[in-house]
Structure formats: structure tokens, C-alpha cells
C-alpha positions as YAML, in Angstrom:
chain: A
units: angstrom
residues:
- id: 1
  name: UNK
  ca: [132.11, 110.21, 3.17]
- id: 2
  name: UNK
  ca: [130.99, 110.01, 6.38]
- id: 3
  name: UNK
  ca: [127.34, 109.69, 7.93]
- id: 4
  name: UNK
  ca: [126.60, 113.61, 8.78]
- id: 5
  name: UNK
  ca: [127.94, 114.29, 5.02]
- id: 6
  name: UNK
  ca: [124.84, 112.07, 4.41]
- id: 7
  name: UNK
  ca: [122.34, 113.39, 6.37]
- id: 8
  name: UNK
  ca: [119.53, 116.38, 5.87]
- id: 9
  name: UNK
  ca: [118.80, 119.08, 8.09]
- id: 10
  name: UNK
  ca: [115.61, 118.54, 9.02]
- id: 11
  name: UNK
  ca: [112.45, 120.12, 7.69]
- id: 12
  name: UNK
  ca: [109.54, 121.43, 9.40]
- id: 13
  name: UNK
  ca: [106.38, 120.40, 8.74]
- id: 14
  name: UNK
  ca: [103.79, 123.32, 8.40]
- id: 15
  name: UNK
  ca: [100.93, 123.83, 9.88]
- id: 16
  name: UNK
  ca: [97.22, 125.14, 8.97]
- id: 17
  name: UNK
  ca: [94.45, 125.84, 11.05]
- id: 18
  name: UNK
  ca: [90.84, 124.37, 10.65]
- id: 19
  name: UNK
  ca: [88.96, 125.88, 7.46]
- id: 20
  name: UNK
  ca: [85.52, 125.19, 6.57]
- id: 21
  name: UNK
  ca: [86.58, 126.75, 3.19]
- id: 22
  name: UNK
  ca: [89.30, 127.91, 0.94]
- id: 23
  name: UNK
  ca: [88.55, 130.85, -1.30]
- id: 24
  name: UNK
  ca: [90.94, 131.48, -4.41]
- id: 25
  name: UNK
  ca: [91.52, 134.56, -6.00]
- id: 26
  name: UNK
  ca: [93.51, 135.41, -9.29]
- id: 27
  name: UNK
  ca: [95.48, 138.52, -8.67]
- id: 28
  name: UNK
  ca: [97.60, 137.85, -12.05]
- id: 29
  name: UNK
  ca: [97.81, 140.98, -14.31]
- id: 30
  name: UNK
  ca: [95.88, 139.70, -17.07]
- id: 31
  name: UNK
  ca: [92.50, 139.01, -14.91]
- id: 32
  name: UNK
  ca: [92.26, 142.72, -13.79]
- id: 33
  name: UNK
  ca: [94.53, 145.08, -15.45]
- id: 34
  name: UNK
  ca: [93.85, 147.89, -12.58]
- id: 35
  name: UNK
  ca: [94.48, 145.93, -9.76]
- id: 36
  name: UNK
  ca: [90.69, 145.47, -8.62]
- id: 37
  name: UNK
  ca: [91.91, 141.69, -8.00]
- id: 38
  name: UNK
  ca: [94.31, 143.03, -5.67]
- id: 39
  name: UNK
  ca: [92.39, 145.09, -3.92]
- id: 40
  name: UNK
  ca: [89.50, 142.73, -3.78]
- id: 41
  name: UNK
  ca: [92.22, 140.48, -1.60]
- id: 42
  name: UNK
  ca: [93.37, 142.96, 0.31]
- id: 43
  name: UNK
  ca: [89.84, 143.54, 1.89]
- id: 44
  name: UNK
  ca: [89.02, 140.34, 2.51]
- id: 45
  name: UNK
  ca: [90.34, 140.30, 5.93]
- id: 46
  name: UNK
  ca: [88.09, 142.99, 7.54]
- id: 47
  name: UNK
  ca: [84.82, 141.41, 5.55]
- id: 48
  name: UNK
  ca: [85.26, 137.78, 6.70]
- id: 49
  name: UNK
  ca: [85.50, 139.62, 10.27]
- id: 50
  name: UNK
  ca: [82.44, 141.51, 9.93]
- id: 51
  name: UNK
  ca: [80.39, 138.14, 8.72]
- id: 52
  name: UNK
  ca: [82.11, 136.13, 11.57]
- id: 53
  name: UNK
  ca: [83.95, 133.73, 9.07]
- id: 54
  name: UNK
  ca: [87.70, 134.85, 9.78]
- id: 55
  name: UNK
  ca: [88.06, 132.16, 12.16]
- id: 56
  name: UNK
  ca: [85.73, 129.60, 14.06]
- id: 57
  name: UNK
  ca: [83.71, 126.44, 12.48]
- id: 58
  name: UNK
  ca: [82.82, 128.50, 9.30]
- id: 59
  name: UNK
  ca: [86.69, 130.29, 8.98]
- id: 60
  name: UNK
  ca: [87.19, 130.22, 5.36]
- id: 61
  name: UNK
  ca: [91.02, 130.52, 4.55]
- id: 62
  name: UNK
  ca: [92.19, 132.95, 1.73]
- id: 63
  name: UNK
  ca: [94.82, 132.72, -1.05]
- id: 64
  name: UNK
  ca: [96.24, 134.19, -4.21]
- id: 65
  name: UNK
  ca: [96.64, 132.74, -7.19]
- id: 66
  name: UNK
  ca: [98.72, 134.35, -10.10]
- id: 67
  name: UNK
  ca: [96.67, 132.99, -13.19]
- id: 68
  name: UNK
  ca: [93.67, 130.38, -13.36]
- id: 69
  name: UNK
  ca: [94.08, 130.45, -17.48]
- id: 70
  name: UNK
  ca: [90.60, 132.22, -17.37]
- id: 71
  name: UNK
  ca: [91.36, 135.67, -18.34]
- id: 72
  name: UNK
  ca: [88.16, 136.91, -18.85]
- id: 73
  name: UNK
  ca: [85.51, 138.86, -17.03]
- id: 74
  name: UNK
  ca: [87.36, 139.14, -13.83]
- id: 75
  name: UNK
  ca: [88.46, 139.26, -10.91]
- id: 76
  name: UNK
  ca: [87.89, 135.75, -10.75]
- id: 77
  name: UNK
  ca: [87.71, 133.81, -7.61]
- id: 78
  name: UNK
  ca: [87.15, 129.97, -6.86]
- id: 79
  name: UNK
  ca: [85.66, 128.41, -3.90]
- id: 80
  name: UNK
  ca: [86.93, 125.44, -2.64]
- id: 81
  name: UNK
  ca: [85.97, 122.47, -1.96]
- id: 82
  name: UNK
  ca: [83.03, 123.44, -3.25]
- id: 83
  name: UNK
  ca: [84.06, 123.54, -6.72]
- id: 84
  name: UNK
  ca: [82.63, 127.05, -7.42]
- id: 85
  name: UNK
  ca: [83.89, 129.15, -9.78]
- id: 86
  name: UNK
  ca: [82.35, 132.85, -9.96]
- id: 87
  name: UNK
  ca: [83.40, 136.03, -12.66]
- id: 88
  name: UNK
  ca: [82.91, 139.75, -12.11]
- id: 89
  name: UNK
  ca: [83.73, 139.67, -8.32]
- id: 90
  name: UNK
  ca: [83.24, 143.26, -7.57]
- id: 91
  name: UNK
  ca: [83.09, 144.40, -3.90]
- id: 92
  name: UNK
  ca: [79.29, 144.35, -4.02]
- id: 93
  name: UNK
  ca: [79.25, 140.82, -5.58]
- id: 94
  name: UNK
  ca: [81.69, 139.86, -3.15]
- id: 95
  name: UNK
  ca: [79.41, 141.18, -0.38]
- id: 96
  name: UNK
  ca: [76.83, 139.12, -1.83]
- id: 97
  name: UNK
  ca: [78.92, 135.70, -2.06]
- id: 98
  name: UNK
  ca: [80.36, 136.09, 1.62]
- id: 99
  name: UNK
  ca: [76.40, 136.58, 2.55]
- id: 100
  name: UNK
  ca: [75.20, 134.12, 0.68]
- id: 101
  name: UNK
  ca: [77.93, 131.39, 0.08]
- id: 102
  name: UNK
  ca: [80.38, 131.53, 2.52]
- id: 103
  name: UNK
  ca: [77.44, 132.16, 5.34]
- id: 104
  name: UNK
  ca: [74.71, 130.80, 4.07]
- id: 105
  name: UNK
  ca: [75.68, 127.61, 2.03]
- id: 106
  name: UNK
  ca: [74.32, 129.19, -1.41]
- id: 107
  name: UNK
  ca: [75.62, 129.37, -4.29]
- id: 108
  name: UNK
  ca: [75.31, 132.99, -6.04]
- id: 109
  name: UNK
  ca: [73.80, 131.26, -9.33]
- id: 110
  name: UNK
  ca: [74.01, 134.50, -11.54]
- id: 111
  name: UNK
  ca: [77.99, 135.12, -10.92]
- id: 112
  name: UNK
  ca: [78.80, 131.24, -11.46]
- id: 113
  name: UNK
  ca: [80.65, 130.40, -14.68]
- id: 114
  name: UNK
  ca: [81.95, 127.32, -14.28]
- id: 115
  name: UNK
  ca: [81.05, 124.62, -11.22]
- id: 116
  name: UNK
  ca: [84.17, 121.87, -10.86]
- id: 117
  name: UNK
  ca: [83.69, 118.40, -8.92]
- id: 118
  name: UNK
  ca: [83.56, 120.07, -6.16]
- id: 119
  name: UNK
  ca: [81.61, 118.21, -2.60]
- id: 120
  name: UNK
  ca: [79.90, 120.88, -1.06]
- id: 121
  name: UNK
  ca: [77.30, 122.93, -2.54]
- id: 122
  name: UNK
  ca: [75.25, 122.32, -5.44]
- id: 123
  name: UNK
  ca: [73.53, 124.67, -8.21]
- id: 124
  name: UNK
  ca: [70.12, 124.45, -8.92]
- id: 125
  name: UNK
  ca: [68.32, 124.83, -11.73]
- id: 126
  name: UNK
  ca: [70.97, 123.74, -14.05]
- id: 127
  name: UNK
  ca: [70.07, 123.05, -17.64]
- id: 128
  name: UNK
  ca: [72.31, 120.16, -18.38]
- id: 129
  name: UNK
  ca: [70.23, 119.49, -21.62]
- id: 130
  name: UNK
  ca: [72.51, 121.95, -23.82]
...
């Protein structure tokens, strides 16, 4: 064997802009059964433009997931590295979280289900007692 046999092609490394944050949603069938997910994605673009976080220090970077194993009360997105975690994400309640969250640096209390170790922001008023 001899030493090109032996080596690999070589492999890019990618690349990803600067985010301030990365917002997940589930798209998987069993979130949304009429596509709302889907649709919620697909107009993410032109709101982030309209509250000035598409790109610049606050540019939060979109994805799709296919399941979180949360099929319930969706569509479902998460909101990273904040650890956020917020059901019923219509397109008003998505208005709201860009607003509020992604702008402003508050968490949406009433849509949260679920808050992970996340190191941004913080809920309030949490009854940790239960």
C-alpha cells in the first residue's frame, strides 16, 4: 500500500457567523400535525429583520429540529443558551418572544414550560417550593 492509498482528502472546516442566540424549533410531525411549526420557521426570517436581530450583536441564528420528545402543546421552540423552553408558539406569541426575549432580555414567563441550565436569562417569580 502506498502513502496516498493512506491518506484522506481533506475536510473543510465550517464556518458560523457571530450569534448572540440560537433559537430551536421542532418542525417534526407529531408537534404540529398542520404544519404551523413549519410555517412558524419559515417566517422567521422577515421577523428577526423587522426587530433588527437577523444579523448584528443581537443576530439570533435559527434551526430545525425534527423532535424534542415533547409532543405536546406545540409548536415548541427552545432558546439557547438561555435554556428556555416555551409551548404554544403561535405567530402572536412568537411576536411577543422576539419583542420581549430575543430584544429585550425577558423571558415570556406565561409561555415557559420548562427552563434548562441554561446562562443567560433567568425567570422570576419561580415557586421552587412544589
Amino acid at each position: 500500500m502506498n502513502d496516498s492509498a493512506l491518506s484522506t482528502p481533506d475536510v473543510i472546516k465550517p464556518k458560523i457567523g457571530h450569534y448572540h442566540r440560537h433559537l430551536l424549533i421542532c418542525t417534526g410531525s407529531r408537534c404540529t400535525a398542520d404544519g404551523q411549526s413549519q410555517a412558524l420557521y419559515d417566517s422567521l426570517g422577515e421577523r428577526f429583520k423587522a426587530a433588527g436581530i437577523q444579523d448584528g450583536a443581537l443576530r439570533v441564528k435559527r434551526s430545525r429540529v425534527s423532535c424534542f420528545a415533547a409532543c405536546k402543546g406545540g409548536p415548541i421552540i427552545c432558546v439557547q443558551p438561555d435554556g428556555i423552553w416555551y409551548y404554544n408558539v403561535t405567530p402572536e406569541n412568537m411576536d411577543r418572544i422576539i419583542e420581549q426575549h430575543l430584544v429585550g432580555g425577558q423571558v415570556v414567563q406565561d409561555l415557559v414550560f420548562h427552563q434548562g441550565p441554561g446562562v443567560g436569562c433567568e425567570l422570576t417569580d419561580r415557586d421552587d417550593t412544589a
